[in-house]
N, C-alpha and C positions, 0 to 999 in steps of 0.2 A: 643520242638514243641508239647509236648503233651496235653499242654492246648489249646491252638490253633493252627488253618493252615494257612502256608505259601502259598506262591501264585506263579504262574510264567505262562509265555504264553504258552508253549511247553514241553513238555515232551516225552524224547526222549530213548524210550525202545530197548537197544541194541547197543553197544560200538563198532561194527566191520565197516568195510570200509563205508558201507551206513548211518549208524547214527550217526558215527562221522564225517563225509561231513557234513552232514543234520543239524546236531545241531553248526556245524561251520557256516555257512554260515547262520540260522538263527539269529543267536547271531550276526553275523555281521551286520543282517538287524534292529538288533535294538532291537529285541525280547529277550526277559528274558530265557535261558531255562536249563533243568535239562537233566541229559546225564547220565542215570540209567540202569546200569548191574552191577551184583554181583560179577563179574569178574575181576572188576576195583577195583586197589589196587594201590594207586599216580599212577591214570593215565596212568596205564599200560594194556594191555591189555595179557592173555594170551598166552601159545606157541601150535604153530597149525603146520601143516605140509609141511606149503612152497609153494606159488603158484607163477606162473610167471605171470607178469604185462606187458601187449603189448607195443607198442610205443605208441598209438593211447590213451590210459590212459595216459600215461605220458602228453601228451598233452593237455588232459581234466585238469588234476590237475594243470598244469599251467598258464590255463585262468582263474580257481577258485582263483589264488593265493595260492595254498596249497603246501604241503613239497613235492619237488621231492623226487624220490630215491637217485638220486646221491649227495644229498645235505649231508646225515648220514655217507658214506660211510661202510651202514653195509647192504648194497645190490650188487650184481652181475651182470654182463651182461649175458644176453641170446640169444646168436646167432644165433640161430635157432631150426628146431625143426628136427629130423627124424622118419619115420612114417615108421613102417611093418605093412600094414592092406591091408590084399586082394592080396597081393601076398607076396611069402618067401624074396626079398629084398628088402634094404630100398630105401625110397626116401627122398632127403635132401632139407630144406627149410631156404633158407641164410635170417636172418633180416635185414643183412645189405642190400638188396637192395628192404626192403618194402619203404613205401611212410614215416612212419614213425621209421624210424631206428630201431636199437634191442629195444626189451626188457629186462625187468629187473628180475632178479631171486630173490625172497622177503625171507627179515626173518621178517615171516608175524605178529613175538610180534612185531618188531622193528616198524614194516611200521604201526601196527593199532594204535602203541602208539605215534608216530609220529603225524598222524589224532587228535588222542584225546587231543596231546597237543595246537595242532593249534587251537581245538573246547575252548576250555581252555583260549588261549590267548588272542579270538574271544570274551569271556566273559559269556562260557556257563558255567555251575557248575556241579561235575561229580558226582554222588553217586553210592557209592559201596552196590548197592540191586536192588533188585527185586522188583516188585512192587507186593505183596504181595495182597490187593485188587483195585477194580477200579468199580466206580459207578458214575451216568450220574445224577445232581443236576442242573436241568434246565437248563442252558445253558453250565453250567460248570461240570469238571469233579474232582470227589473226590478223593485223589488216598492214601493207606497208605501201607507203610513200612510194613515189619514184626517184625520191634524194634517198632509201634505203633508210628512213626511218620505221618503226614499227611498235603497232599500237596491242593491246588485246583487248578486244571490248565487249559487252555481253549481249548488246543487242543492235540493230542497225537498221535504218532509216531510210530508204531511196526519195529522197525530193529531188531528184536530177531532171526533172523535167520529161516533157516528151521523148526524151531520148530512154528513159526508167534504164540508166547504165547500169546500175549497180544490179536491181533486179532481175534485169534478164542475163546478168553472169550468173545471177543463182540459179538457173533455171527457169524463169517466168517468160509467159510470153506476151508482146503485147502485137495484141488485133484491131485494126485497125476498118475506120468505113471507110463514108467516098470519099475519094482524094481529092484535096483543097490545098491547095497554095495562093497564101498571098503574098504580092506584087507589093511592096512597101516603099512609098516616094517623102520625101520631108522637104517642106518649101522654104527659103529664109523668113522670116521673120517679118509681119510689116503693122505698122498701129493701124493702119485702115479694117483690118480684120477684128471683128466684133463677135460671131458666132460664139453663142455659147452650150450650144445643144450639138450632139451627136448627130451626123446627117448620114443616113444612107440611102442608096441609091440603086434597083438592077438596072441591070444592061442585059445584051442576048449573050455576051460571052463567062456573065457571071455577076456580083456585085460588091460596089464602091461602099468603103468607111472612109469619111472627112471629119478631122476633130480641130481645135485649135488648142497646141498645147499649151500648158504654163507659161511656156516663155514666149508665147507668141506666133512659134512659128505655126503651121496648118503640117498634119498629118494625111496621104492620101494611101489607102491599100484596095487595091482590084485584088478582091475572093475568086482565083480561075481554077480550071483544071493545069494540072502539070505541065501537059504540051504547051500549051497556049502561054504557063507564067513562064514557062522555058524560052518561048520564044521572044515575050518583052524585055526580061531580064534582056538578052542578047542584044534587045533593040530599043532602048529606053526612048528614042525618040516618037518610036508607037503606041507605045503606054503613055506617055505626054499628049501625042493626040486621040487617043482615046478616051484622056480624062475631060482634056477642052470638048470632045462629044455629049459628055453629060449635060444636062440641063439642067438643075440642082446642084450639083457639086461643082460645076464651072464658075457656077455665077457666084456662087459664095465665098469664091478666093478668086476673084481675077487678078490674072495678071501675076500668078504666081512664079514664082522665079526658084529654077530646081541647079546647085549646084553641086550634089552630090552624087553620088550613085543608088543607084534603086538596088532593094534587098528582098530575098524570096526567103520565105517563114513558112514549115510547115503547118495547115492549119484544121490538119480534117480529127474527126469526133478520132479516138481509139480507148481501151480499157486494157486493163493486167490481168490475165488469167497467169497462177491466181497471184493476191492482193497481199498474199503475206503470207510467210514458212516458220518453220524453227529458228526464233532468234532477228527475224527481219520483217518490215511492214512498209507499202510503199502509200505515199501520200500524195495531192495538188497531181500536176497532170502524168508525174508517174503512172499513178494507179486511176485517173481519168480523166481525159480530154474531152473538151468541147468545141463543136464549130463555132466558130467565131457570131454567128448569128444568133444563137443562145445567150449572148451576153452574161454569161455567167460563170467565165473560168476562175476569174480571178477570187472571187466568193465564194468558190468551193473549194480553192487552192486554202483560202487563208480556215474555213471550217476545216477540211482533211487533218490541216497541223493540227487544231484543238481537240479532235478526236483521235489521232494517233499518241498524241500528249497523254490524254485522260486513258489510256489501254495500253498503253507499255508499261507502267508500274506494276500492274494485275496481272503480263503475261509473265515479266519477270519474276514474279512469285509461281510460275505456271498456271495462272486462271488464262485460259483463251475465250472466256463468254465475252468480255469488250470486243477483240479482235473480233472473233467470227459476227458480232452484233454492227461492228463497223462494216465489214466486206456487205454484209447484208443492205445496209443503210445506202451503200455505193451501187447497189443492184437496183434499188429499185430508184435511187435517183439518174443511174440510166434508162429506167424504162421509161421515167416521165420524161426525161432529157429526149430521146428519142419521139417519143409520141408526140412530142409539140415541135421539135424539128420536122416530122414530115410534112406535119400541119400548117408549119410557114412556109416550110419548099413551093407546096401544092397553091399555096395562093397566089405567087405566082404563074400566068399563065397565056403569057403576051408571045412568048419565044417557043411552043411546043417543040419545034423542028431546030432549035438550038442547040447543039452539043452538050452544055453547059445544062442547061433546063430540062433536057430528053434525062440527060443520066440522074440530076438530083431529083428529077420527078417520080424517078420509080423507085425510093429511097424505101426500104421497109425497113420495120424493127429489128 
């Protein structure tokens, strides 16, 4: 391609749960599109740290037509969740008697390379890059590789994650709340571990997710402030005794054996101002993050795709009522996203004088 460029309708920046919906479900409408992260290697997507998938997702990806979990069988049930926040015991949350049965415990390579193959089978095309530049040629967009290939495509897509790369080279900015990092440890593997619910837990310097994944092994991430994950990162032996401090989360994996290195994840709420321009629309935590305590990134990641999907065909013709009805839809699901974040911060309230609890305590809209 380097004497000339290729063409296609869509281009689709970002392989995780929101751009591989998005570039499936366009391809199925007809439209030509490219489905570009540098992470894709046949189709595969990366190993990430495990998230659980509600019933209410399940449900969405079934009116999409898209791959259940249970279809691989390299996914879990999730039976509930138990919560220590705001008082020393737990409180249990049975899935089996939501509106939408349990959830699913993900091995979240399997489940985004699942998506990307659907996007694939849909008729999208996947390329393993980055789009290295991206320039606005009257009505169309320029886009090249950094192997010096180049695309022209009509409209563009940021699923790049919390990082929203693509969008804020067009100009977009993303704003960001209280700063949250998690501390991410993974244990080997052992058949003595049975949990099959979601366990969290605070502490005064912030609070523990314990999961047991697919394959067995236990997942463990402390939600800190920066400083504080700055400082375990550097010193994993103190994030190990802080986890054996828990009371709830120690007892549920004793004896866990960590032979890996601990990994620090940005984790705090942010949004896109704004959400989409001439020719481009950002979707999943591009265009809005959640704290991890909201339990609800991955469910809005994989809705953003099916609403970015259903409003690209109609800008392409020039209607922008989808779009601007989307940006809308994303406003006011951060106002409620918000309002019930401060409403779980605030229930906590063992640690007042904690660094950790002082700052998310005075969290406003």
């Amino acid at each position: 391609m380097s004497g000339s460029a290729a063409s296609c309708d869509v281009a689709v920046a970002g392989a995780g749960p929101a751009g591989a919906v998005a570039a499936c479900l366009l391809a199925r409408a007809g439209l030509s599109v490219l489905l570009c992260d540098s992470r894709l290697v046949d189709g595969a997507a990366p190993a990430k740290p495990g998230e659980a998938l509600p019933g209410a997702a399940v449900r969405l990806l079934r009116a999409c037509g898209l791959p259940l979990p249970g279809d691989s069988g390299r996914h879990t049930h999730v039976g509930g969740n138990i919560s220590v926040w705001g008082w020393p015991e737990p409180i249990y949350r049975d899935f089996l008697s939501e509106p939408d049965g349990p959830g699913w415990r993900l091995d979240r390579a399997a489940f985004e390379a699942e998506l990307v193959s659907a996007a694939l089978a849909a008729g999208a095309r996947a390329l393993p890059l980055n789009l290295a530049r991206v320039a606005r040629d009257d009505t169309r967009w320029r886009l090249w590789s950094r192997g010096g290939a180049e695309w022209r495509v009509s409209f563009l897509v940021d699923a790049s994650g919390r990082a929203a790369s693509l969008a804020r080279r067009l100009g977009a900015t993303r704003r960001r709340d209280e700063a949250l990092v998690a501390v991410v440890g993974r244990a080997r593997p052992d058949p003595a571990y049975r949990l099959n619910r979601t366990l969290v837990e605070t502490v005064p310097q912030g609070w523990w997710y314990a999961a047991l994944l697919p394959d067995g092994a236990p997942v463990f991430m402390l939600h800190s402030r920066p400083h504080e994950a700055a400082r375990l990162l550097a010193r994993p032996e103190e994030w190990r005794a802080a986890l054996a401090d828990t009371r709830h989360v120690a007892a549920a994996f004793p004896g866990a054996v960590f032979d890996a290195p601990l990994s620090g994840h940005d984790a705090c709420g942010a949004w896109l101002e704004p959400v989409y321009g001439p020719g481009w629309v950002a979707c999943g935590d591009a265009a809005l993050s959640f704290d991890p305590a909201a339990a609800q990134g991955i469910l809005a990641a994989l809705h953003g795709g099916t609403e970015v999907a259903r409003a690209i065909p109609a800008a392409m013709r020039g209607e922008l009522g989808p779009l601007r009805a989307y940006a809308a839809r994303l406003l006011e699901m951060r106002r409620l996203y918000r309002q019930r974040l401060i409403a779980h911060y605030a229930d906590e309230q063992r640690w007042p004088e904690a660094p950790f609890w002082r700052e998310h305590g005075r969290v406003t809209a």
